[in-house]
mmCIF file as Biopython writes it, N, C-alpha, C and O atoms, coordinates in Angstrom:
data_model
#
loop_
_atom_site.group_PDB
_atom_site.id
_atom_site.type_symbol
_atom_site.label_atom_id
_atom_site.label_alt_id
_atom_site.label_comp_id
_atom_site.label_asym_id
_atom_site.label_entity_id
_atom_site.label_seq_id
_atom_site.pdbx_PDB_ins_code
_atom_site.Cartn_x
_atom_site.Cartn_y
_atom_site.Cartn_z
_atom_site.occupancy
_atom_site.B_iso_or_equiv
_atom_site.auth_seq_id
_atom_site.auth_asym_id
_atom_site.pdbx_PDB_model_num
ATOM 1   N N  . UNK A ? 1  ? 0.841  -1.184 0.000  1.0 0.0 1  A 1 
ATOM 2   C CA . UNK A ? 1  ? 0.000  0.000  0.000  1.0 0.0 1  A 1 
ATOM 3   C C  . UNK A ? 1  ? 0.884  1.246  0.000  1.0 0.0 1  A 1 
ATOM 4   O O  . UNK A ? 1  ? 1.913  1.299  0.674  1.0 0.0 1  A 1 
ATOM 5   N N  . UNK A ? 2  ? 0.445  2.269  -0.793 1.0 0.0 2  A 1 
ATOM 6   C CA . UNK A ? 2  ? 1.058  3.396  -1.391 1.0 0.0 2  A 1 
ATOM 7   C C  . UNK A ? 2  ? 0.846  4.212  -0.089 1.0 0.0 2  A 1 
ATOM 8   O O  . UNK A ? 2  ? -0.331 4.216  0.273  1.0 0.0 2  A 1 
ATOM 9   N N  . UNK A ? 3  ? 1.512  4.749  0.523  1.0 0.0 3  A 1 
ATOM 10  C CA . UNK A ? 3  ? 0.979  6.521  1.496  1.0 0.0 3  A 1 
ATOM 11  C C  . UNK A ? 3  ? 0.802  7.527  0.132  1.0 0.0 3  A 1 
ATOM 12  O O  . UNK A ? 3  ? 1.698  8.010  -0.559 1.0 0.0 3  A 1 
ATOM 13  N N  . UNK A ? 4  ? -0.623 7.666  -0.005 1.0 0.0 4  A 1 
ATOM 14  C CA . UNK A ? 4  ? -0.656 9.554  -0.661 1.0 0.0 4  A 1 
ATOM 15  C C  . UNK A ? 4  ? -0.069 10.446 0.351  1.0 0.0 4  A 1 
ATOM 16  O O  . UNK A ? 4  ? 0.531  10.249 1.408  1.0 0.0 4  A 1 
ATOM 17  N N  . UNK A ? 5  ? -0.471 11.606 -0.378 1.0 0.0 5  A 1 
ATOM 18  C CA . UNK A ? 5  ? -0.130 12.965 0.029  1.0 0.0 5  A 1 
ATOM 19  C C  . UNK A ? 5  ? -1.212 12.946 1.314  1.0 0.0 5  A 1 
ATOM 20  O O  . UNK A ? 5  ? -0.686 13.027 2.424  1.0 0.0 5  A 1 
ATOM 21  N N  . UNK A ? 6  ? -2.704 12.844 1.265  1.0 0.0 6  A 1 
ATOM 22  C CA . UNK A ? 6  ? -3.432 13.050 1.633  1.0 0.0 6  A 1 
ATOM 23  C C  . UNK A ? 6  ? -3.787 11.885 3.156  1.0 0.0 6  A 1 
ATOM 24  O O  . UNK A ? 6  ? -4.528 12.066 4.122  1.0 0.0 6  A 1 
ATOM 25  N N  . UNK A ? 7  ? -2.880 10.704 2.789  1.0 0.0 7  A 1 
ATOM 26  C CA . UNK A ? 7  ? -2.681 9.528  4.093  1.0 0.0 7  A 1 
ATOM 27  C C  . UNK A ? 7  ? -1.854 10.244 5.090  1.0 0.0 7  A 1 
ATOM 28  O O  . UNK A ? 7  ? -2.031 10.029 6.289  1.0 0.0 7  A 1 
ATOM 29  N N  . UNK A ? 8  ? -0.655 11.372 4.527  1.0 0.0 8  A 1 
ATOM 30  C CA . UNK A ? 8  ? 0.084  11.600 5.703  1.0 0.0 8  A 1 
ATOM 31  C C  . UNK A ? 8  ? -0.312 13.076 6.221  1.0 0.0 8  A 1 
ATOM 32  O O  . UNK A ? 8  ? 0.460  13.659 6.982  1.0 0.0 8  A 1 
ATOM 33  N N  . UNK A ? 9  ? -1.586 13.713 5.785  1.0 0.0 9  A 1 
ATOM 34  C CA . UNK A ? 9  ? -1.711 14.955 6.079  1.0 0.0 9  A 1 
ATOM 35  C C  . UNK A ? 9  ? -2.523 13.922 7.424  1.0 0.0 9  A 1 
ATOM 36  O O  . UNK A ? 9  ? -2.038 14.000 8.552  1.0 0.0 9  A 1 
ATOM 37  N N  . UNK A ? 10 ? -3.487 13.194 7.233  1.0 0.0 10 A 1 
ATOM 38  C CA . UNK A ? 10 ? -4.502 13.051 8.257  1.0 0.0 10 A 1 
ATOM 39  C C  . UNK A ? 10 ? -3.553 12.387 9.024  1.0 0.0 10 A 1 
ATOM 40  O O  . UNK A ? 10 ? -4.021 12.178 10.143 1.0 0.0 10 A 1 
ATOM 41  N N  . UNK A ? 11 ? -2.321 11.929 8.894  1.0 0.0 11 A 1 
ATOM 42  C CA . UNK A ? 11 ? -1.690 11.263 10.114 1.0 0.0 11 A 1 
ATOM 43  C C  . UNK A ? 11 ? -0.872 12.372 11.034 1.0 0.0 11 A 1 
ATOM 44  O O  . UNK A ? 11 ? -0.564 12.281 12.222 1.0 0.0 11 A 1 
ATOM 45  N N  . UNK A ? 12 ? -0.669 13.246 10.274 1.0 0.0 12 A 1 
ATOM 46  C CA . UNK A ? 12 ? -0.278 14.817 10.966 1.0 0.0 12 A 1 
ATOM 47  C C  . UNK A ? 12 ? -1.225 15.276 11.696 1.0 0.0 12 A 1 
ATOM 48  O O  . UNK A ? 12 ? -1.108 15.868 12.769 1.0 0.0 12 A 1 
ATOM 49  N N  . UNK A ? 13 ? -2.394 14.950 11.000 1.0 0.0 13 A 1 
ATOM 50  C CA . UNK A ? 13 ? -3.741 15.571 12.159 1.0 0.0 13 A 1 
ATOM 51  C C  . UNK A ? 13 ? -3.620 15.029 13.203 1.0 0.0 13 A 1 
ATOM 52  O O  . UNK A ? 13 ? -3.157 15.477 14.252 1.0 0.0 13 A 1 
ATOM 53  N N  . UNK A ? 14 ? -4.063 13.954 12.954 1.0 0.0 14 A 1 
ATOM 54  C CA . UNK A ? 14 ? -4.046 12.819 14.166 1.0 0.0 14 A 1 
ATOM 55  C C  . UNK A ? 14 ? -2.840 13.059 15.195 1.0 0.0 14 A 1 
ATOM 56  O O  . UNK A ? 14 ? -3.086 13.089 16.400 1.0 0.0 14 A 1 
ATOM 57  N N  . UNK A ? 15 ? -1.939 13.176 14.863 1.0 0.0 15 A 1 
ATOM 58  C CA . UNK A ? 15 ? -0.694 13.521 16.119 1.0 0.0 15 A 1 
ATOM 59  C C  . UNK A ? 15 ? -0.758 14.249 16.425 1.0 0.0 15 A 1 
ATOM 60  O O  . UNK A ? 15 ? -0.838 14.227 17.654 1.0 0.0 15 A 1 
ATOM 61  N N  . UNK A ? 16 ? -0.809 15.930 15.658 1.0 0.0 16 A 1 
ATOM 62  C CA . UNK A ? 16 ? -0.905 17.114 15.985 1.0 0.0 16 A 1 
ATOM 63  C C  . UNK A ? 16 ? -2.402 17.289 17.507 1.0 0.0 16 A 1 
ATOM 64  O O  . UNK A ? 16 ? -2.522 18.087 18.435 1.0 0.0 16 A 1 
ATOM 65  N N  . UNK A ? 17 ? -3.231 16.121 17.051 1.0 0.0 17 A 1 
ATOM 66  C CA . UNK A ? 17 ? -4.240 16.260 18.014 1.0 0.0 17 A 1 
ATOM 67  C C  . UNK A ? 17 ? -4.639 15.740 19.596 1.0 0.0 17 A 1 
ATOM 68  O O  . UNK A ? 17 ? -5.315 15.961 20.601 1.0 0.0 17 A 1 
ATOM 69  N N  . UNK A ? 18 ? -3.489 14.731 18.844 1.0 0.0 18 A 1 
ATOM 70  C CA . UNK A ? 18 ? -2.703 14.291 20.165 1.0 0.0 18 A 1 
ATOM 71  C C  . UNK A ? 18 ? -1.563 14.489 21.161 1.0 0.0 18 A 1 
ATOM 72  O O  . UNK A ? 18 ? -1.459 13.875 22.223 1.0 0.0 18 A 1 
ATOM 73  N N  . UNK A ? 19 ? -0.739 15.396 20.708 1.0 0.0 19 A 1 
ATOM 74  C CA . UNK A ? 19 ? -0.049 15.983 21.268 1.0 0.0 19 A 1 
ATOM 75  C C  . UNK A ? 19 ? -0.552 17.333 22.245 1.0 0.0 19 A 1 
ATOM 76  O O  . UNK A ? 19 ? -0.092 17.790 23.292 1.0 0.0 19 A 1 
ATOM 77  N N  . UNK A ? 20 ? -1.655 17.714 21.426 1.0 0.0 20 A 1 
ATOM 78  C CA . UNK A ? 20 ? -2.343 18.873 22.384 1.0 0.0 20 A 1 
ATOM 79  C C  . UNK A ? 20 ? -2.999 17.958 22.899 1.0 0.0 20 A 1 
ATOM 80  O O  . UNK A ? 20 ? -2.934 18.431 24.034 1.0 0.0 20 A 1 
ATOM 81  N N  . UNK A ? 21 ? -3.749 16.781 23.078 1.0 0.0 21 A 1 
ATOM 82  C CA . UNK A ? 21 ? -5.170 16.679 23.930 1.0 0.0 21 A 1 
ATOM 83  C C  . UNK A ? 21 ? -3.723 16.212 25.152 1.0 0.0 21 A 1 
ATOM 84  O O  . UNK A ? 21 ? -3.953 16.616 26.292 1.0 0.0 21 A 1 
ATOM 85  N N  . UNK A ? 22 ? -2.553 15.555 25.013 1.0 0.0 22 A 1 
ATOM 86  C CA . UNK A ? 22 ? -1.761 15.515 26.266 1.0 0.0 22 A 1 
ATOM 87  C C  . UNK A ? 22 ? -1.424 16.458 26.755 1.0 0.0 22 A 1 
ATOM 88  O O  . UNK A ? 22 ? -1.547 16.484 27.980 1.0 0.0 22 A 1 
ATOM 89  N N  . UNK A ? 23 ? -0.761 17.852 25.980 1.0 0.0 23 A 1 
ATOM 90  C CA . UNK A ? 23 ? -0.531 18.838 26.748 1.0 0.0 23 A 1 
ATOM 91  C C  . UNK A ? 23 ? -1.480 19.660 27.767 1.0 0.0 23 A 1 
ATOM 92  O O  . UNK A ? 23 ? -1.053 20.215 28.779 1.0 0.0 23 A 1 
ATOM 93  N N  . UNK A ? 24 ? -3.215 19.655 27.233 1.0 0.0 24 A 1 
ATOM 94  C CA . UNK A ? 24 ? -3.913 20.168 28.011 1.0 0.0 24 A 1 
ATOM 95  C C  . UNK A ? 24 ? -4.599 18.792 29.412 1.0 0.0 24 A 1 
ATOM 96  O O  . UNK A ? 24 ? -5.359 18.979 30.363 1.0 0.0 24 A 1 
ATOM 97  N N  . UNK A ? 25 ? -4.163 17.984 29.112 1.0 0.0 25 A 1 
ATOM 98  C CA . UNK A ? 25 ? -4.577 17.151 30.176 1.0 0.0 25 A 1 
ATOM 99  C C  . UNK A ? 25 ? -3.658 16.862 31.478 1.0 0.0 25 A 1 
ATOM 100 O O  . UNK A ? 25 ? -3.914 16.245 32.511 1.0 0.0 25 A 1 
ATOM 101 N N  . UNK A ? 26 ? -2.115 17.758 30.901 1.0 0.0 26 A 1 
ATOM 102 C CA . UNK A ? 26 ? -1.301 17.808 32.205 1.0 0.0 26 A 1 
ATOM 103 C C  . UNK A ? 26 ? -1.098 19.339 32.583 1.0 0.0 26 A 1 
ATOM 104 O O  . UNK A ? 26 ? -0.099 19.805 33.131 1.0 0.0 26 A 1 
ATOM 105 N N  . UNK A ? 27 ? -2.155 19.984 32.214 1.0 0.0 27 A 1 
ATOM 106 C CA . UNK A ? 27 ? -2.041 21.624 32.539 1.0 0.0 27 A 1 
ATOM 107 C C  . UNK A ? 27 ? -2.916 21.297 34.218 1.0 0.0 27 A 1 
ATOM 108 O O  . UNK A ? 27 ? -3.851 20.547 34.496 1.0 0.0 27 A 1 
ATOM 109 N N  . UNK A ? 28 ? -2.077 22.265 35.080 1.0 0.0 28 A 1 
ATOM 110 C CA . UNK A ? 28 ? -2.816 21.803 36.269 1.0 0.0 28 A 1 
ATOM 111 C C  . UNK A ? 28 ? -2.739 23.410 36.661 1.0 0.0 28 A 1 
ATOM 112 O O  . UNK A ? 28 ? -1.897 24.155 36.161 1.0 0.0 28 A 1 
ATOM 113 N N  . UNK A ? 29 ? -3.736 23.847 37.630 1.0 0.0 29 A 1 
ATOM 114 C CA . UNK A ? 29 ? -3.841 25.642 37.661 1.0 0.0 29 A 1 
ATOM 115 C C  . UNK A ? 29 ? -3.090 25.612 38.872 1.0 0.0 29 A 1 
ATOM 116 O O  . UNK A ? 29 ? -3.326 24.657 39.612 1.0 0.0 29 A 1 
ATOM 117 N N  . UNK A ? 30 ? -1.907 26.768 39.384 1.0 0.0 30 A 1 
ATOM 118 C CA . UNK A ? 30 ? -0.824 27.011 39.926 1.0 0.0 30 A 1 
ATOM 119 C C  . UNK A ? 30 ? -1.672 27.652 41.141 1.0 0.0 30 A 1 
ATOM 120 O O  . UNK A ? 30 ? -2.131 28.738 40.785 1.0 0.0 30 A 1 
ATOM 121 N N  . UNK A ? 31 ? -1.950 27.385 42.196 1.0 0.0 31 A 1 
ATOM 122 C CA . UNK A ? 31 ? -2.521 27.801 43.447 1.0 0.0 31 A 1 
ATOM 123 C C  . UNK A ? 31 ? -2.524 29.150 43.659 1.0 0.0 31 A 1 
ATOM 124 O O  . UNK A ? 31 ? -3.526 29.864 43.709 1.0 0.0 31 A 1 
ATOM 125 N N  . UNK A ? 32 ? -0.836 29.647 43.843 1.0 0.0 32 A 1 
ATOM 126 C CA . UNK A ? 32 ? -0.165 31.091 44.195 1.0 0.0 32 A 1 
ATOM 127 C C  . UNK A ? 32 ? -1.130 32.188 42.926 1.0 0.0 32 A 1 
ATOM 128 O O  . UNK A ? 32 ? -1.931 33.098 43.143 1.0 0.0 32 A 1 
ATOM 129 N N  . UNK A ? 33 ? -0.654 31.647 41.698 1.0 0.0 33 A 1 
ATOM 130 C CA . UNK A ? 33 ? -1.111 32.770 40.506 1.0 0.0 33 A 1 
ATOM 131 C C  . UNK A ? 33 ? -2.223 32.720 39.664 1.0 0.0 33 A 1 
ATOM 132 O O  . UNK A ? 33 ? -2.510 33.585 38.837 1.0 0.0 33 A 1 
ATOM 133 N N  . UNK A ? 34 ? -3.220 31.078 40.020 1.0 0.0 34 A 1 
ATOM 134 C CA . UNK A ? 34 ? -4.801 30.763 39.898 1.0 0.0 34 A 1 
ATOM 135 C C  . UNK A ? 34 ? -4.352 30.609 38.421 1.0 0.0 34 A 1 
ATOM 136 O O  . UNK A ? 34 ? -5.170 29.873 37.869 1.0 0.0 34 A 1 
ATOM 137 N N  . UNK A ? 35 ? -3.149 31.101 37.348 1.0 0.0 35 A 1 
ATOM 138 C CA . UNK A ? 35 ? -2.911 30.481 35.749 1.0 0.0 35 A 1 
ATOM 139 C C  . UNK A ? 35 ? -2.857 29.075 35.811 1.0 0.0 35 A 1 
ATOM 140 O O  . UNK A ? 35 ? -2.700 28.434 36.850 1.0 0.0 35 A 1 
ATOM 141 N N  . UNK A ? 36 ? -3.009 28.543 34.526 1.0 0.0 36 A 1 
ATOM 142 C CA . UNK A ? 36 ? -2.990 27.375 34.178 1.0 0.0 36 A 1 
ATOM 143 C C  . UNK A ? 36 ? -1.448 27.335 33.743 1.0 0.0 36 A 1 
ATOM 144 O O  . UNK A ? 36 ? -0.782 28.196 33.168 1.0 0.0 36 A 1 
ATOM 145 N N  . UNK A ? 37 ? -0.963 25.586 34.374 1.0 0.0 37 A 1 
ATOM 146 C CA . UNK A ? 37 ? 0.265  25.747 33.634 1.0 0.0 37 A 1 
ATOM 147 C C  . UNK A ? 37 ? 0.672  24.563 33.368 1.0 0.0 37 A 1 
ATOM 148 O O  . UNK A ? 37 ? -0.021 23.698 33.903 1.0 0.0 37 A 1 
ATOM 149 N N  . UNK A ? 38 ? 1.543  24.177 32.737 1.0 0.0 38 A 1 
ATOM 150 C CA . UNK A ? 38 ? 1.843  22.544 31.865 1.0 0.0 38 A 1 
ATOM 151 C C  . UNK A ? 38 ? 2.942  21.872 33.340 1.0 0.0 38 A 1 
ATOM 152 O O  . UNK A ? 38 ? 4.024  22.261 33.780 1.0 0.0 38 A 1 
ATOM 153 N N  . UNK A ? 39 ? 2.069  20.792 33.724 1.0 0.0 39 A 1 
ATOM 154 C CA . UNK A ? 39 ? 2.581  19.826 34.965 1.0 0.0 39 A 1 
ATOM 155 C C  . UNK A ? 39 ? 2.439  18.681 34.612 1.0 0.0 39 A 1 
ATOM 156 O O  . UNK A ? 39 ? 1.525  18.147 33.984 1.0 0.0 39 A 1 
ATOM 157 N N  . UNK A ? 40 ? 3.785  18.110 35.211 1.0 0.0 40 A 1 
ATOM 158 C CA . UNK A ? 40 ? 3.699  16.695 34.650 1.0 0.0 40 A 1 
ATOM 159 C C  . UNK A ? 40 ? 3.666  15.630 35.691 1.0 0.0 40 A 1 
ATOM 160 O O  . UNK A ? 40 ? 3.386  14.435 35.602 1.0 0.0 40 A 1 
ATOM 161 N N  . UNK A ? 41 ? 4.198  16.730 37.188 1.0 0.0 41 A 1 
ATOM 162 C CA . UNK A ? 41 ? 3.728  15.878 38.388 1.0 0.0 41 A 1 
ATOM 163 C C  . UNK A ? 41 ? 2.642  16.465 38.675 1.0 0.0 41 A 1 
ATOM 164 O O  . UNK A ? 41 ? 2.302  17.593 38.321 1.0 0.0 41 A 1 
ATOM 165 N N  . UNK A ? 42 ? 1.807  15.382 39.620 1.0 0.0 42 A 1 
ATOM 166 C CA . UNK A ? 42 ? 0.484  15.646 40.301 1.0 0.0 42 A 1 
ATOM 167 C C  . UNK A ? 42 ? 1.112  16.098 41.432 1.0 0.0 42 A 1 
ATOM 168 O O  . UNK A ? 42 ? 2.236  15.923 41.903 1.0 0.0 42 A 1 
ATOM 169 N N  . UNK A ? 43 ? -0.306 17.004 41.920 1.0 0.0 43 A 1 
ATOM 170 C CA . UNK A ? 43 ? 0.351  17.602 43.556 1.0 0.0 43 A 1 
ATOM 171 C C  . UNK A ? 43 ? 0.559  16.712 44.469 1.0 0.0 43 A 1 
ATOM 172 O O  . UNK A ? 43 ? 1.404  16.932 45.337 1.0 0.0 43 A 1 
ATOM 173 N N  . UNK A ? 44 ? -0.360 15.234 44.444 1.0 0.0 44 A 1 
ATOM 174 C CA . UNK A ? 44 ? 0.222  14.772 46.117 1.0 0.0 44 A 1 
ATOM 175 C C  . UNK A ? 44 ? 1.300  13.877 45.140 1.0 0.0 44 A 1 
ATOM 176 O O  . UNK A ? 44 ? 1.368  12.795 45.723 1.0 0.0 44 A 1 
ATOM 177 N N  . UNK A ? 45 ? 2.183  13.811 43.923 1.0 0.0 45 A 1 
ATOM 178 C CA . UNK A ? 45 ? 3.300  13.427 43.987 1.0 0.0 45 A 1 
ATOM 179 C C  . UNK A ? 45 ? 4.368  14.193 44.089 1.0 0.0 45 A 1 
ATOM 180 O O  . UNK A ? 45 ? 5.487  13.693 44.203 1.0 0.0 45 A 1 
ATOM 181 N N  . UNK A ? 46 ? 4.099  15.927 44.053 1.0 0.0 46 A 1 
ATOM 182 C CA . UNK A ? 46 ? 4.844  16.764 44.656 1.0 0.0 46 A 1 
ATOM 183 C C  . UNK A ? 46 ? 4.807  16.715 45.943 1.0 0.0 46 A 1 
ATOM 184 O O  . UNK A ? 46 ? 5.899  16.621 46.502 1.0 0.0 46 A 1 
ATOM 185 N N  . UNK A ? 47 ? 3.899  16.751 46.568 1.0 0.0 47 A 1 
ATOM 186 C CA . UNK A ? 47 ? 3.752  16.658 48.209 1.0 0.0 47 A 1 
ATOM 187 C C  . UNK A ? 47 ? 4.912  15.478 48.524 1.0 0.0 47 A 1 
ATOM 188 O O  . UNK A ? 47 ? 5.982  15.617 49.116 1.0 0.0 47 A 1 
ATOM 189 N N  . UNK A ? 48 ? 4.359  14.336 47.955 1.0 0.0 48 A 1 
ATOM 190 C CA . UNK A ? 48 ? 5.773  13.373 48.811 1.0 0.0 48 A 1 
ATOM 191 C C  . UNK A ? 48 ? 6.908  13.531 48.275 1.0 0.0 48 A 1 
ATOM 192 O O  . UNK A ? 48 ? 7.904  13.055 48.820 1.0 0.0 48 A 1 
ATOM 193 N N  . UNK A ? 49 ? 6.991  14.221 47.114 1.0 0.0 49 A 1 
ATOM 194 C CA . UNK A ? 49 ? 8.713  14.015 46.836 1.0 0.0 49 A 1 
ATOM 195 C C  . UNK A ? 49 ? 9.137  14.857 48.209 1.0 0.0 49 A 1 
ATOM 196 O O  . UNK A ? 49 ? 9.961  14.478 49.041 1.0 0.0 49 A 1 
ATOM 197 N N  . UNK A ? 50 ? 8.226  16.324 48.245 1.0 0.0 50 A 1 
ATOM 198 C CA . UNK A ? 50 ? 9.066  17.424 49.126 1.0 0.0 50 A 1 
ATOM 199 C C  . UNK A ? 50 ? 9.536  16.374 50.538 1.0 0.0 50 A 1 
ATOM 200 O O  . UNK A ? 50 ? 10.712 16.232 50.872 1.0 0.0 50 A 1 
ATOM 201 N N  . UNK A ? 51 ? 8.446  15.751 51.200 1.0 0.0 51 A 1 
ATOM 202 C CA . UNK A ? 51 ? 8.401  14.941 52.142 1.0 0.0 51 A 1 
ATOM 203 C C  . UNK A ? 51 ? 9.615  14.288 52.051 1.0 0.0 51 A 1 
ATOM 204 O O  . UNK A ? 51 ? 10.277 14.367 53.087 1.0 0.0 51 A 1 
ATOM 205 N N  . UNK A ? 52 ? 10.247 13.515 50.922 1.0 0.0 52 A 1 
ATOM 206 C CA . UNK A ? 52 ? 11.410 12.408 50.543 1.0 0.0 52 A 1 
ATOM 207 C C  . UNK A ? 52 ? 12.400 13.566 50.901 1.0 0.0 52 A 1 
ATOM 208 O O  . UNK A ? 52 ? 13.266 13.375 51.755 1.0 0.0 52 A 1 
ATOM 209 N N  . UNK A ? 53 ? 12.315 14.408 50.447 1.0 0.0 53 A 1 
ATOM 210 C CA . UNK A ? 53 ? 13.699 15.599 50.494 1.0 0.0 53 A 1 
ATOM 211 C C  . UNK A ? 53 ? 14.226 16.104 51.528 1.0 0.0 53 A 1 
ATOM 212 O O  . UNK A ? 53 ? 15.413 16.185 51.845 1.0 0.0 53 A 1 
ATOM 213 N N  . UNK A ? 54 ? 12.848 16.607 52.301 1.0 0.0 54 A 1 
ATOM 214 C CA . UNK A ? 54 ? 13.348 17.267 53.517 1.0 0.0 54 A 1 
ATOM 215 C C  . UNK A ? 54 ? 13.491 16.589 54.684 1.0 0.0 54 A 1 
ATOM 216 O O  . UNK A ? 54 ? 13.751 17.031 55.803 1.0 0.0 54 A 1 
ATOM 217 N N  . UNK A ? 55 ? 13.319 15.592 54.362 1.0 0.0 55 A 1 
ATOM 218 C CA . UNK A ? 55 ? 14.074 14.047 55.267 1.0 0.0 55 A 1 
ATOM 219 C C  . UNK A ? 55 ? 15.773 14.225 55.440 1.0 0.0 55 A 1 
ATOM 220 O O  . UNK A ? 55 ? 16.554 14.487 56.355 1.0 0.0 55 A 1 
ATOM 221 N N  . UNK A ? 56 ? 15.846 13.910 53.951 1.0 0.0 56 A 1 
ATOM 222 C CA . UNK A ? 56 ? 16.995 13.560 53.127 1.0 0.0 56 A 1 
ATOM 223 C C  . UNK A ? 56 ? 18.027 15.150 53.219 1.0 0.0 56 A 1 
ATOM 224 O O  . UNK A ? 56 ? 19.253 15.183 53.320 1.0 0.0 56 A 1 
ATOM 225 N N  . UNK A ? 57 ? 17.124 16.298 53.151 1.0 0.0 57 A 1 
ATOM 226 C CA . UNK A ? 57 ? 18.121 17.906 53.804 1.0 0.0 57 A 1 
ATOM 227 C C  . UNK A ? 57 ? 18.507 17.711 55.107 1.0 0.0 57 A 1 
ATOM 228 O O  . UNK A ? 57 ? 19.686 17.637 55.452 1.0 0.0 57 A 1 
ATOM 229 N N  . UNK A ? 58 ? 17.298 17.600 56.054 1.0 0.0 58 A 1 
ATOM 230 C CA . UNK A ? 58 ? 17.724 17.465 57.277 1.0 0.0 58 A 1 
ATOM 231 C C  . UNK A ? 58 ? 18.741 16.940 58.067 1.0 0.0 58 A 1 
ATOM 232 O O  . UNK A ? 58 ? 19.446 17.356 58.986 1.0 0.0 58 A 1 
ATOM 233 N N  . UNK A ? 59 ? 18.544 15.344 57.106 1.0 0.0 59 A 1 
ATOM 234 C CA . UNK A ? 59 ? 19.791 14.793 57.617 1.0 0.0 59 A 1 
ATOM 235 C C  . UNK A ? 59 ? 21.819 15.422 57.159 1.0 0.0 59 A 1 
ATOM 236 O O  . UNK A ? 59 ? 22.887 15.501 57.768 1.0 0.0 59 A 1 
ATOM 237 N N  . UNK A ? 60 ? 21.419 15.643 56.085 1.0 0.0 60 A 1 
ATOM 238 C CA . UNK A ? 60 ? 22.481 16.481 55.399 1.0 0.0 60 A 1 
ATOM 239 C C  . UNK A ? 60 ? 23.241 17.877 55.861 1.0 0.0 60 A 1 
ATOM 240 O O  . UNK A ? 60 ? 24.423 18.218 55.913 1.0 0.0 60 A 1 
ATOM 241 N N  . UNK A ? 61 ? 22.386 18.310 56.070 1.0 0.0 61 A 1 
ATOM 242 C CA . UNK A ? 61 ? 22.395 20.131 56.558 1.0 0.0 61 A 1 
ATOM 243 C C  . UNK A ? 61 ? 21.659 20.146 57.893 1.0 0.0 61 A 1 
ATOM 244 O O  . UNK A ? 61 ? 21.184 21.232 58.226 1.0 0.0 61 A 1 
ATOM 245 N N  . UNK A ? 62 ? 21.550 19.465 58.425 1.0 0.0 62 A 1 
ATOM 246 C CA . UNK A ? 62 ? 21.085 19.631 59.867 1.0 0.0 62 A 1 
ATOM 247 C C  . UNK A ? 62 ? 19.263 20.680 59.960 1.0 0.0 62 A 1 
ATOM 248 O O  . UNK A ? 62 ? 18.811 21.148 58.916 1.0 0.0 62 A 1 
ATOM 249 N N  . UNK A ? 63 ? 18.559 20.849 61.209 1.0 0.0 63 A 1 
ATOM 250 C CA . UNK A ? 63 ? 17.838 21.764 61.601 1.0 0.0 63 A 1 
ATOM 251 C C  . UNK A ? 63 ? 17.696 22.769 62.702 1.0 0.0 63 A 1 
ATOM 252 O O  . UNK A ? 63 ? 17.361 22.497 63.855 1.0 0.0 63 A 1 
ATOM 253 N N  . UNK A ? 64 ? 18.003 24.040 62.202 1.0 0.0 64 A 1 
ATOM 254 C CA . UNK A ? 64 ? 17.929 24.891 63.506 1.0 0.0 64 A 1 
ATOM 255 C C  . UNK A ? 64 ? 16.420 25.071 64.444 1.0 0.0 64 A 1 
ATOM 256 O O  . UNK A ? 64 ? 15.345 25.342 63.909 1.0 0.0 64 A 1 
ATOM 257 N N  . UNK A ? 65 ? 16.545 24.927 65.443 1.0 0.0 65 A 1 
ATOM 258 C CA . UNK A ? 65 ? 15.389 24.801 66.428 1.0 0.0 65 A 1 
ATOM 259 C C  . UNK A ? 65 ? 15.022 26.338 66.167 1.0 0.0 65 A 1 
ATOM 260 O O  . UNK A ? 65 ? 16.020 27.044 66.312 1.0 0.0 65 A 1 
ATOM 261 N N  . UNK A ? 66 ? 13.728 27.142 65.780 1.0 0.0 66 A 1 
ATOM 262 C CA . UNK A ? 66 ? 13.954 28.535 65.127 1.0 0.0 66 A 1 
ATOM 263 C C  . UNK A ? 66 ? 12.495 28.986 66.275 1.0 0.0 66 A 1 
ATOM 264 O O  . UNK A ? 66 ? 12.055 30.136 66.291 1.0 0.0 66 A 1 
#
């Protein structure tokens, strides 16, 4: 089977339409500035990384009793 001209425009569609329906499905709205913005972590997998980290600072760099 031959690709026309016209097999690889609709396969351009097709990606082109898929590439946005992913980009707007990882837009998540930024709390501080209420904009929408392109995220690729979810918040409670931001929540535990910070959790993993400031384990992992503490022990490193110590904590001042403040």
């Amino acid at each position: 089977m031959r690709l026309t001209h016209s097999h690889l425009r609709v396969g351009r569609l097709l990606l082109g339409t898929a590439v946005v329906a992913v980009a707007l499905s990882t837009c998540a709205t930024n709390p501080v500035t209420g904009k929408k913005e392109l995220s690729f972590v979810s918040e409670s997998q931001e929540i535990s990384m910070g959790r993993d980290y400031a384990g992992q600072v503490s022990r490193e760099m110590g904590v001042y009793a403040d």
